[in-house]
DOGURO-538315 format. One record per residue (C-alpha): residue in three letters; x, y, z. Coordinates in Angstrom, 3 decimals. Each point is the difference from the previous one (the first is absolute). Layout:
<sites>
<rest ALA; x X; y Y; z Z>
...
</sites>
This chain:
<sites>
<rest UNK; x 23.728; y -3.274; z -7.623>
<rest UNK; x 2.528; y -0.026; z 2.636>
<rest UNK; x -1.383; y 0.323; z 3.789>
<rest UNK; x 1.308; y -0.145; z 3.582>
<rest UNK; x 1.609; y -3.303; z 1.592>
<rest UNK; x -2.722; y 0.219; z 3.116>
<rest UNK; x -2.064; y -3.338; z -0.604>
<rest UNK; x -2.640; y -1.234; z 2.239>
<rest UNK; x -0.431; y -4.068; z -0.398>
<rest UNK; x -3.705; y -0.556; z 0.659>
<rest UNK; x -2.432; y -3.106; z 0.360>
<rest UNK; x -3.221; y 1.607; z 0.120>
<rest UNK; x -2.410; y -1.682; z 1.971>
<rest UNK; x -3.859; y -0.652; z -0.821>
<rest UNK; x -2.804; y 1.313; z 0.886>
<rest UNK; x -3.615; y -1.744; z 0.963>
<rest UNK; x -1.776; y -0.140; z -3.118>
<rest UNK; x -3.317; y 0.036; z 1.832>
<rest UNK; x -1.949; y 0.192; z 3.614>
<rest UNK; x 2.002; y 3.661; z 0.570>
<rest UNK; x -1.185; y 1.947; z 2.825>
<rest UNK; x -2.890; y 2.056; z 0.027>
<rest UNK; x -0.909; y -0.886; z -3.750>
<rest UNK; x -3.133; y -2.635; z 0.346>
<rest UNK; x -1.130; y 2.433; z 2.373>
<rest UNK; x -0.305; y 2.887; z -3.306>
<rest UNK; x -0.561; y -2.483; z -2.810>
<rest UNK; x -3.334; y -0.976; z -1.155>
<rest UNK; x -1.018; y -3.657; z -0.298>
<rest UNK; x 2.279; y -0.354; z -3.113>
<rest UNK; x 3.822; y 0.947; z 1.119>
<rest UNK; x 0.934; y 2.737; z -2.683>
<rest UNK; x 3.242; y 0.231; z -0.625>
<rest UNK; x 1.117; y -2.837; z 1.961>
<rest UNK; x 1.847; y -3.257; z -1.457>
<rest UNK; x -2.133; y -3.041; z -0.977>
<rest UNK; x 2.644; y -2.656; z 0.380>
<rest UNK; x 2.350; y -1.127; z 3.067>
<rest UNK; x 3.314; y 0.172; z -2.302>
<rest UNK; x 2.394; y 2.321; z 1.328>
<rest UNK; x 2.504; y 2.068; z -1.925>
<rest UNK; x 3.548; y -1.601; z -0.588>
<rest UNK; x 2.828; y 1.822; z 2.139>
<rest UNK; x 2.290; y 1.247; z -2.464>
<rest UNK; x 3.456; y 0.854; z 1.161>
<rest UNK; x 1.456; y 3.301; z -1.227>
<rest UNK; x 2.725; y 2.714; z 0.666>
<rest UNK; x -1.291; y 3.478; z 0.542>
<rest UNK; x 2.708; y 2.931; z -0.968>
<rest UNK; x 0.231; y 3.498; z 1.143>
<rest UNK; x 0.198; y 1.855; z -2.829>
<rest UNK; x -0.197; y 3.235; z 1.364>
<rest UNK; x -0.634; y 1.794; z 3.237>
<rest UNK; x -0.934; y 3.538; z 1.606>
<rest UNK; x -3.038; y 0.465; z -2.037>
<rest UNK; x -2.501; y 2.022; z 1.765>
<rest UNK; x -3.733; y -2.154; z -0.018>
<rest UNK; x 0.632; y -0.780; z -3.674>
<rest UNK; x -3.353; y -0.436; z -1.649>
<rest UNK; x 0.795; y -1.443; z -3.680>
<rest UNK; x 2.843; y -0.940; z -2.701>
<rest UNK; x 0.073; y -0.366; z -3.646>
<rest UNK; x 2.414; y -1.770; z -1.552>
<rest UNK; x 1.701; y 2.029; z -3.035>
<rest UNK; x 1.168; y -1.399; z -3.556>
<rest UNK; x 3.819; y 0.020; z 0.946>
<rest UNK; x -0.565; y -1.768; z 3.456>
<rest UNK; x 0.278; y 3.099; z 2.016>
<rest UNK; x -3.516; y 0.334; z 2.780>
<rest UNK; x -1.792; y 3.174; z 0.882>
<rest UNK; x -1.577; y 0.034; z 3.629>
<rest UNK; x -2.821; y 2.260; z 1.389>
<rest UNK; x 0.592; y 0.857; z 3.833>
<rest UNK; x -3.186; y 1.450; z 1.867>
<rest UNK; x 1.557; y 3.592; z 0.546>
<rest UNK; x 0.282; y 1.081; z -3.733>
<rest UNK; x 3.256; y -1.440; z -0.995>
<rest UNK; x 0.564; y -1.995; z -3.301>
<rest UNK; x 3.056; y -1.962; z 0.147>
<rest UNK; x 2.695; y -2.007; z -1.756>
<rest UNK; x 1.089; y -3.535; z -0.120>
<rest UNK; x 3.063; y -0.254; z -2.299>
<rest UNK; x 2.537; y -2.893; z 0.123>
<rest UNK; x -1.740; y -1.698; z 3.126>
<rest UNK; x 0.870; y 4.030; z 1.945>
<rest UNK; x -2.791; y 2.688; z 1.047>
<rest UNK; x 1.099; y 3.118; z -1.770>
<rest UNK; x 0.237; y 2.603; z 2.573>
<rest UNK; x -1.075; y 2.715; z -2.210>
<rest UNK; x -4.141; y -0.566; z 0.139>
<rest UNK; x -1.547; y 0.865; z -3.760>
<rest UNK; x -0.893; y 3.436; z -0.306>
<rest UNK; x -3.512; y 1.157; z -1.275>
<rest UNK; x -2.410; y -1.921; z 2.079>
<rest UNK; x -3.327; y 1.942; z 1.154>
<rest UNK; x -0.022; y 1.387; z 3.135>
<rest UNK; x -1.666; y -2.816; z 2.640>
<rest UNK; x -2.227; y 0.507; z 3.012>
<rest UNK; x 1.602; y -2.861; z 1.547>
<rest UNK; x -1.499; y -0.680; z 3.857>
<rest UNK; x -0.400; y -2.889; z 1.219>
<rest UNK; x -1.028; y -2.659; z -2.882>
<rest UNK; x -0.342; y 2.242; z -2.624>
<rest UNK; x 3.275; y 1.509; z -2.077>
<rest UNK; x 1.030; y -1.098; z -3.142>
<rest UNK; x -0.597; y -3.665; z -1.291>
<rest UNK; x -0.820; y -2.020; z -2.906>
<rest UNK; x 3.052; y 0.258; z -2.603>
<rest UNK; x -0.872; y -1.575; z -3.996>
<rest UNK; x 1.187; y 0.064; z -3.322>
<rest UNK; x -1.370; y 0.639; z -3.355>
<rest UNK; x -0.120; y -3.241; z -1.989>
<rest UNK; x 2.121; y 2.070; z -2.117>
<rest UNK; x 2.293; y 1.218; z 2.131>
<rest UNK; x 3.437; y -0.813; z -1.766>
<rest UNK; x -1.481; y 1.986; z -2.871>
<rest UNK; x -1.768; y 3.029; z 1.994>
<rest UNK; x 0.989; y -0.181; z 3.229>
<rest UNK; x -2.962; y 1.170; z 1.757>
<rest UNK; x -0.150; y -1.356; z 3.606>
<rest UNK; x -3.564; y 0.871; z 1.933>
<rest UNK; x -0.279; y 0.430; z 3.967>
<rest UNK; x -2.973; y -0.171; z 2.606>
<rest UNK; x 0.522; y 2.160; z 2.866>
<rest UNK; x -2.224; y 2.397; z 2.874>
<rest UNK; x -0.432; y 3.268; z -1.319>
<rest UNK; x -0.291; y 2.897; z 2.520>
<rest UNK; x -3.390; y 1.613; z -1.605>
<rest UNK; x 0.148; y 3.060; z 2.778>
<rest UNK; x -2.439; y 0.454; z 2.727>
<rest UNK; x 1.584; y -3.177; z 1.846>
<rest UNK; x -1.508; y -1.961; z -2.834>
<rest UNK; x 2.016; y -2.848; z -1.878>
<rest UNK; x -0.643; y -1.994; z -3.136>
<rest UNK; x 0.931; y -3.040; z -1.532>
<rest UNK; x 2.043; y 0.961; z -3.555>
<rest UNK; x 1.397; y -1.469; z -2.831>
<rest UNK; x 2.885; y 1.527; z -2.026>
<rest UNK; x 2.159; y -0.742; z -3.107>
<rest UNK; x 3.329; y 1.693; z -0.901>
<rest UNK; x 3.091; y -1.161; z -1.959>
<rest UNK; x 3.048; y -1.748; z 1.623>
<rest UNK; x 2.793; y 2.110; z -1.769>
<rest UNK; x 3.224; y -0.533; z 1.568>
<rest UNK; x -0.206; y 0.375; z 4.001>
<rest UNK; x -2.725; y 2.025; z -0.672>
<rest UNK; x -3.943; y -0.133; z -0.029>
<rest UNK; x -1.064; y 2.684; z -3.148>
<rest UNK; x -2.997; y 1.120; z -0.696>
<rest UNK; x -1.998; y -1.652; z 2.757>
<rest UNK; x -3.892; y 0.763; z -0.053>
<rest UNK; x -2.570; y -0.884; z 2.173>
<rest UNK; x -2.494; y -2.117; z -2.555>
<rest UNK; x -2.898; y -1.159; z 2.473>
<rest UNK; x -0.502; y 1.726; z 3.581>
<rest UNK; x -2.636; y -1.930; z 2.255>
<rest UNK; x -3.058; y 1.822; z 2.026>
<rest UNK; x 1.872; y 1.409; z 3.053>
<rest UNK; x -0.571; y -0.574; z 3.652>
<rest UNK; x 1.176; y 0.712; z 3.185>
<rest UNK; x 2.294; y -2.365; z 1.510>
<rest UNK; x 3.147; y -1.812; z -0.716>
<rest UNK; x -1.417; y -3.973; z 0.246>
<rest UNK; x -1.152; y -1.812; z -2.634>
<rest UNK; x 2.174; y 1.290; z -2.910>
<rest UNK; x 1.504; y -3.040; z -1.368>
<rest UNK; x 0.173; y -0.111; z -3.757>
<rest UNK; x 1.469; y -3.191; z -2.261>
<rest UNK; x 0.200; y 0.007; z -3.985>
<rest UNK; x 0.447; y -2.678; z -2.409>
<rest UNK; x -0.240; y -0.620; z -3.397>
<rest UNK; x -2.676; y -1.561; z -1.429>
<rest UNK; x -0.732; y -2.627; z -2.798>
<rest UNK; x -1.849; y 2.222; z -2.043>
<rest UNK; x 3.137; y 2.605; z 0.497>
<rest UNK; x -2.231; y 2.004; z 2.273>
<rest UNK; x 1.369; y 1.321; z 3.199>
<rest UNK; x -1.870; y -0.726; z 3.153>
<rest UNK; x 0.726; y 1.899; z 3.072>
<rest UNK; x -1.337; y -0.580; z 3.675>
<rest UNK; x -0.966; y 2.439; z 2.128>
<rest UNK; x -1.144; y 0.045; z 3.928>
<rest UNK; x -2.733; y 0.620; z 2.335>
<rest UNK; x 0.103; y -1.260; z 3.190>
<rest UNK; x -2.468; y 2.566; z 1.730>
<rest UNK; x -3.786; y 0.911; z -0.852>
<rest UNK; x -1.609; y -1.165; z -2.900>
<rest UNK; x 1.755; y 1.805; z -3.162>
<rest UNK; x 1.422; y -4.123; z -1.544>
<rest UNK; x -4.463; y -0.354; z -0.218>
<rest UNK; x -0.349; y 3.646; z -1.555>
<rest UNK; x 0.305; y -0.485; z -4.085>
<rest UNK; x 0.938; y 3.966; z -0.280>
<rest UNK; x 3.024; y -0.400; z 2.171>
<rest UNK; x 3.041; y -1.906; z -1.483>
<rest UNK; x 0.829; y -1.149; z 3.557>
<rest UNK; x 0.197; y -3.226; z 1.228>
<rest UNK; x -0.173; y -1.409; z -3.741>
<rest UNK; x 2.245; y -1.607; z -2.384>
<rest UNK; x 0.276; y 2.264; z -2.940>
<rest UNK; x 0.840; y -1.025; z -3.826>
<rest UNK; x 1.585; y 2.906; z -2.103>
<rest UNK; x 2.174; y 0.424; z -2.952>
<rest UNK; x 3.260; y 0.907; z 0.313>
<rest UNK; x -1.006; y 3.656; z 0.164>
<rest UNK; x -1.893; y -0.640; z 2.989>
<rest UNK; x -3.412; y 0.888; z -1.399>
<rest UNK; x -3.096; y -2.687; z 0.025>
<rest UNK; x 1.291; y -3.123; z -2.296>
<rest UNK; x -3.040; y -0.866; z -2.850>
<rest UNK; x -2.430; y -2.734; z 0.870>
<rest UNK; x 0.238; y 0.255; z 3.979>
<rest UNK; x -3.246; y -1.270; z 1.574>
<rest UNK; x -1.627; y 3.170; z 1.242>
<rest UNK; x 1.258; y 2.237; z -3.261>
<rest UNK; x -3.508; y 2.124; z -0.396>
<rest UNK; x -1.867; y -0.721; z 2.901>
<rest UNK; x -1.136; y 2.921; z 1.567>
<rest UNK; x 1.717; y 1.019; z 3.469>
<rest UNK; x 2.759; y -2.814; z -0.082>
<rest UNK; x 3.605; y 1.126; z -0.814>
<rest UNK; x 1.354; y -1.560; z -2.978>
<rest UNK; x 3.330; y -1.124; z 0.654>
<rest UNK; x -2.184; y -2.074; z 2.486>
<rest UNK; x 1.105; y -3.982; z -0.748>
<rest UNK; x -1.118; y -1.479; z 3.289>
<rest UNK; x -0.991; y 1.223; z 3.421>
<rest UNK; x -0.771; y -0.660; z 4.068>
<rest UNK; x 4.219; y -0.632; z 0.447>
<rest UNK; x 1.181; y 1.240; z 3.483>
<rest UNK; x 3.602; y 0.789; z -0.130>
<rest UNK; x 1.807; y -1.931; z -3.131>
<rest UNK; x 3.510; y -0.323; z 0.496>
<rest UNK; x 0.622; y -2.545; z -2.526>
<rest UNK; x -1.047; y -0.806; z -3.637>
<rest UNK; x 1.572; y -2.516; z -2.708>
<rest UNK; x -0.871; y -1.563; z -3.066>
<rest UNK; x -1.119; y -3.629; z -0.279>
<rest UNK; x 2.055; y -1.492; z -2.428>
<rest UNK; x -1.835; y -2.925; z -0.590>
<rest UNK; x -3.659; y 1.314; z -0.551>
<rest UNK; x 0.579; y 3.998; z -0.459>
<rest UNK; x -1.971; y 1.123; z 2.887>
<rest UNK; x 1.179; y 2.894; z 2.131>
<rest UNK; x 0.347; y -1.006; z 3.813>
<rest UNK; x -0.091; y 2.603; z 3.069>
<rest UNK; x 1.198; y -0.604; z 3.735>
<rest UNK; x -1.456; y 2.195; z 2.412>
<rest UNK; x 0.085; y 0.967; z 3.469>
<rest UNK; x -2.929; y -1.060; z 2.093>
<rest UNK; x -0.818; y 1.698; z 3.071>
<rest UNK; x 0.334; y -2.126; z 3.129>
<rest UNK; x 0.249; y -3.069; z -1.859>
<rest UNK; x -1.519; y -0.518; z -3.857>
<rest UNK; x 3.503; y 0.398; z -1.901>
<rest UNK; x -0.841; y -1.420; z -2.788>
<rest UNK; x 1.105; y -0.400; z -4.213>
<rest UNK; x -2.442; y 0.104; z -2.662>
<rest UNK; x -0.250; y -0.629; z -3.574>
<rest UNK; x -1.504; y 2.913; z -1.892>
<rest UNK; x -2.878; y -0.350; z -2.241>
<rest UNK; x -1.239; y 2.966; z -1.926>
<rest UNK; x -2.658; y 2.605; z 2.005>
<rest UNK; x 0.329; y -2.620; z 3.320>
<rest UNK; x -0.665; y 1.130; z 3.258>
<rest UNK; x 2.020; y -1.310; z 2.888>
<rest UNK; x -1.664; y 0.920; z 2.982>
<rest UNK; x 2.078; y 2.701; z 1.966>
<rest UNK; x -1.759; y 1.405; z 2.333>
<rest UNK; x -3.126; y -2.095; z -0.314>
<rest UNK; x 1.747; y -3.041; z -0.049>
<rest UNK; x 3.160; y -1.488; z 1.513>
<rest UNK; x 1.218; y -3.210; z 1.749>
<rest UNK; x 1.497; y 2.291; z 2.824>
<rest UNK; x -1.349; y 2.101; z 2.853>
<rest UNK; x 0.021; y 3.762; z 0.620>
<rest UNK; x 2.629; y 1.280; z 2.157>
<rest UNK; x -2.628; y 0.640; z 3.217>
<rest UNK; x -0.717; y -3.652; z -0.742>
<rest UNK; x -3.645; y -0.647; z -1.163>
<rest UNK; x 0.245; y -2.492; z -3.399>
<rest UNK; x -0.677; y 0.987; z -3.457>
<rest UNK; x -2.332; y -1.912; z -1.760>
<rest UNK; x 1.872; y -2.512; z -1.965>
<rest UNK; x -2.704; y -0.281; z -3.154>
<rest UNK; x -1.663; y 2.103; z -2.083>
<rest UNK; x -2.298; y -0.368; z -2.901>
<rest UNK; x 1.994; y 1.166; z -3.508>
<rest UNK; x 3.764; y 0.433; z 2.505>
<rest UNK; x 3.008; y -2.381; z -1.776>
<rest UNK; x 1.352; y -1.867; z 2.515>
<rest UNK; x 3.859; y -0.462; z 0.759>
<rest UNK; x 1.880; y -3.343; z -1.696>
<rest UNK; x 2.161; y 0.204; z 2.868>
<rest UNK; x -0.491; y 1.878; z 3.488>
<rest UNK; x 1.927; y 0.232; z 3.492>
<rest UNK; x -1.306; y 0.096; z 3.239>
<rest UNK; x 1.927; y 1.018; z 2.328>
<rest UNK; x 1.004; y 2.294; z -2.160>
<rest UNK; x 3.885; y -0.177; z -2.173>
<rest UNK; x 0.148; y 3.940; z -1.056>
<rest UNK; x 0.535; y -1.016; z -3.955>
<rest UNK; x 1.968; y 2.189; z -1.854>
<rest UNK; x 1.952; y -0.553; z -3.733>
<rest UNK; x -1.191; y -3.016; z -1.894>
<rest UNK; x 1.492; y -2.197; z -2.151>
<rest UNK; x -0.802; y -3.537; z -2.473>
<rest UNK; x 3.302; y -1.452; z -0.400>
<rest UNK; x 0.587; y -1.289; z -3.596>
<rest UNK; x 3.814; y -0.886; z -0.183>
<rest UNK; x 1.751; y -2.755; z -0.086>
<rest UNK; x 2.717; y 0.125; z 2.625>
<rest UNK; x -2.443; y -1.586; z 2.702>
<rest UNK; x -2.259; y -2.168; z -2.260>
<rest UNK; x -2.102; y -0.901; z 3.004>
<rest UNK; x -1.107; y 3.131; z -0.021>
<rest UNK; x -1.489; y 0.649; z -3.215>
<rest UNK; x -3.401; y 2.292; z 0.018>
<rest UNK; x 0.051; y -0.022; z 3.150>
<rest UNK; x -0.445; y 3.723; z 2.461>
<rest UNK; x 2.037; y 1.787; z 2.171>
<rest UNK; x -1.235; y 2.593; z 2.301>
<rest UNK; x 1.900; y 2.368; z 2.149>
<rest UNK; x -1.707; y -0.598; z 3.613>
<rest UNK; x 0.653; y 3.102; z 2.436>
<rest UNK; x -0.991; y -1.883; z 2.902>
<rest UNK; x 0.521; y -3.550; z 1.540>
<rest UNK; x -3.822; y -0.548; z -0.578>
<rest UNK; x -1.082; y -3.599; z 0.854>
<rest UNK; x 3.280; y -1.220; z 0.194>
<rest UNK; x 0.073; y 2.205; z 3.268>
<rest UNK; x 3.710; y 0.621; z -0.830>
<rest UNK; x 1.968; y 2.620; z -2.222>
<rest UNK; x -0.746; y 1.998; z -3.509>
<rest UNK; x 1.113; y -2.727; z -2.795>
<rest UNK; x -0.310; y -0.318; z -3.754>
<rest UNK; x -3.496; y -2.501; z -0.112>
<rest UNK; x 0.111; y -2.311; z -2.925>
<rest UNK; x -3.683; y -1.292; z -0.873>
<rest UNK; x -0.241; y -3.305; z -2.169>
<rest UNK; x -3.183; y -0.263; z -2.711>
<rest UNK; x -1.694; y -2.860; z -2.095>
<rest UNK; x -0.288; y -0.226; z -2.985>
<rest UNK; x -3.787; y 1.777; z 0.363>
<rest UNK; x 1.834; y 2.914; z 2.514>
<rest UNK; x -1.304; y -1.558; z 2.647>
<rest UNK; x 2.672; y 0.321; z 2.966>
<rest UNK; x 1.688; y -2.751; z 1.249>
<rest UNK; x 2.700; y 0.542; z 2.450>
<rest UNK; x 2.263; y 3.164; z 1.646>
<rest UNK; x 3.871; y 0.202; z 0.640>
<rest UNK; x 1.196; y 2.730; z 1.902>
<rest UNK; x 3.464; y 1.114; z -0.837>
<rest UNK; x 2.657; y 2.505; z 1.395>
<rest UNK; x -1.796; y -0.278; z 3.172>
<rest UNK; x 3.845; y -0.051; z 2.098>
<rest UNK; x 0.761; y 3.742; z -1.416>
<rest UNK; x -3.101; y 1.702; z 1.893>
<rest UNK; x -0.470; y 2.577; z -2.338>
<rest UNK; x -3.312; y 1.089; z -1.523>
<rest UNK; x 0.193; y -1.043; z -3.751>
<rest UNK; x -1.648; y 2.497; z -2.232>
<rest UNK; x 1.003; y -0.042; z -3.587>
<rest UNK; x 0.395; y -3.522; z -2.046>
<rest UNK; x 1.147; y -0.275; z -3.338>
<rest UNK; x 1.468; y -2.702; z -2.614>
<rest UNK; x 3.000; y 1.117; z -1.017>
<rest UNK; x 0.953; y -0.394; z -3.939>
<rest UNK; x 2.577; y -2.393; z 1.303>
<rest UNK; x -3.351; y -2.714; z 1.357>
<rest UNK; x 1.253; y 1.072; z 3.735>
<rest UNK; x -2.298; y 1.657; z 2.346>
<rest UNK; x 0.637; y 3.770; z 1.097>
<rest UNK; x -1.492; y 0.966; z 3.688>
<rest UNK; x -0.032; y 3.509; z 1.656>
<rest UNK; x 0.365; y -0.048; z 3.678>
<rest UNK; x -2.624; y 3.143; z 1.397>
<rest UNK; x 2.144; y 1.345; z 3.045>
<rest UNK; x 2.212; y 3.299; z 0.376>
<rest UNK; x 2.589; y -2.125; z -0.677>
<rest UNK; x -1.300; y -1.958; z -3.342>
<rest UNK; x 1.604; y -2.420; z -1.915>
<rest UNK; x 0.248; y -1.660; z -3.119>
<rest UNK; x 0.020; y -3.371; z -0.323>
<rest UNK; x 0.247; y -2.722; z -2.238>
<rest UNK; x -0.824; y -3.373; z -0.335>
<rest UNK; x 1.880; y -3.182; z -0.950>
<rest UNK; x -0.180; y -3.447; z -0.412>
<rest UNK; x 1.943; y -1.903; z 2.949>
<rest UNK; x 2.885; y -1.812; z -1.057>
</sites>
């Protein structure tokens, strides 16, 4: 794939693995989330490329059989990547999008089968009328330039607002297809009849997938998987173990990532390691709530997750990378976080990366290629990709 000769030479610099700011002050005698050992993450040199600019607030990309990229942007608009250029010409057929403020269109994925069927599925707001909105997921067929036969195949309980929208899918191991969605107001990610503030596990026709953990239990919704998630704006596979792992948005404080385990209940709004905007705490523990492998206080704004499992930076094998939207506890700028695990997943050290372009980062992907992909959020969003130094 041919891109743009606008390269960035970076030497990312580290962050504090432990004793951030405001975090001993949220954490219960045992420091969730926080890194056991004093090791810090190796600086690894790298040159990040502009691949493309002039997106508006793209959201997600999928990388296509013949190397060309699709990218969602916020206001409705699926575009193009082909030969390292944006297409000007957006692909027609996308849903309309109530698209204020954080909400618009998002998550992009492919069918596991796509060279063969071409079916491409989309999570966007859905203007339900009666200033009411509602988290969606749609499938249609990439024909061409073209979107055909797009249908809206799971439509969340509405609400009024235009926060708390943020949807993720990824494949499963089981070849299910899990899909986050958000609730960062009242109590609907606690309420088992609302598929809000849950992570969801369907088949790929977007109906309840066979053996979820709530599946004939009276009042819960079926496509239930797990539940208590504030605003998830990230979700990968683990390679190594098969789990499914969220990132979410805390409030003030409490970002956090956790690895999914069948009918668990993470916490939100009982439990968090953050604070409510007016500032009283929120209790940190609660009998029967999951807690977080990994939290951040002050808080990083996570977005797009990735575990990195190429071999064009060895060093980085298994490990995550999460778009950060804010400068969090490195009181600086938006970066790409790197977060270094164990053997057991326990956390052991943080690198913060593309910290010099000031951007917020909020889509991350490994590319086919074993380079990493990063959408910049701004009016002016870019595309980059990352490369060894030389």
């Amino acid at each position: 794939m041919k891109c743009r000769a606008r390269v960035r030479v970076v030497l990312p610099c580290l962050l504090a693995c432990a004793g951030m700011l405001g975090t001993l002050s949220l954490a219960p005698p045992q420091a969730y989330g926080q890194p056991k050992g004093a090791k810090k993450a190796a600086p690894t040199p790298t040159h990040a490329v502009i691949m493309v600019s002039g997106l508006w607030h793209p959201w997600s990309l999928a990388f296509l059989p013949d190397g060309d990229l699709l990218v969602t942007e916020r206001n409705g608009k699926l575009r193009l990547v082909h030969d390292g250029k944006l297409d000007p010409e957006p692909i027609a057929g996308v849903p309309p999008v109530h698209s204020v403020r954080l909400s618009g269109l998002m998550e992009i994925l492919l069918h596991p089968q796509f060279a063969q069927n071409h079916v491409v599925y989309l999570t966007y707001t859905k203007d339900i009328g009666k200033d009411l909105v509602a988290t969606t997921l749609a499938r249609g067929r990439l024909e061409g330039h073209e979107l055909v036969d797009v249908k809206d195949i799971l439509v969340c309980d509405p609400w009024a607002g235009d926060g708390g929208s943020g949807s993720r899918l990824a494949w499963g191991k089981d070849g299910m297809l899990y899909m986050t969605t958000g609730a960062s107001n009242g109590n609907a990610a606690q309420e088992p009849g609302s598929l809000r503030g849950k992570v969801l596990r369907l088949r790929d026709d977007g109906t309840a997938a066979p053996g979820n953990p709530f599946e004939g239990h009276a009042g819960y919704k079926a496509e239930i998987y797990t539940m208590g998630h504030r605003n998830s704006l990230g979700l990968a596979l683990n390679p190594v173990t098969g789990e499914m792992w969220n990132n979410e948005n805390g409030p003030y404080g409490g970002d956090e990532i956790n690895i999914l385990k069948p009918g668990g209940n993470y916490g939100w709004p009982k439990v968090s390691f953050g604070r409510e905007y007016t500032g009283p705490k929120i209790p940190n523990f609660g009998e029967g709530m999951i807690q977080p492998i990994v939290f951040w206080a002050p808080s990083i704004a996570p977005s797009g997750m990735a575990f990195y499992t190429g071999d064009r930076f060895p060093q980085w094998k298994n490990n995550v990378f999460v778009g950060a939207m804010l400068g969090g506890a490195a009181q600086g700028y938006p970066h790409l976080e790197r977060i270094v695990f164990d053997q057991n997943w326990d956390e052991t050290a943080r690198q913060s990366l593309l910290t010099e372009i000031r951007q917020r980062i909020r889509d991350v992907r490994q590319g086919p290629d074993g380079l990493l992909y990063v959408l910049t959020d701004e009016e002016n969003g870019e595309l980059i990709r990352i490369e060894p130094a030389q």
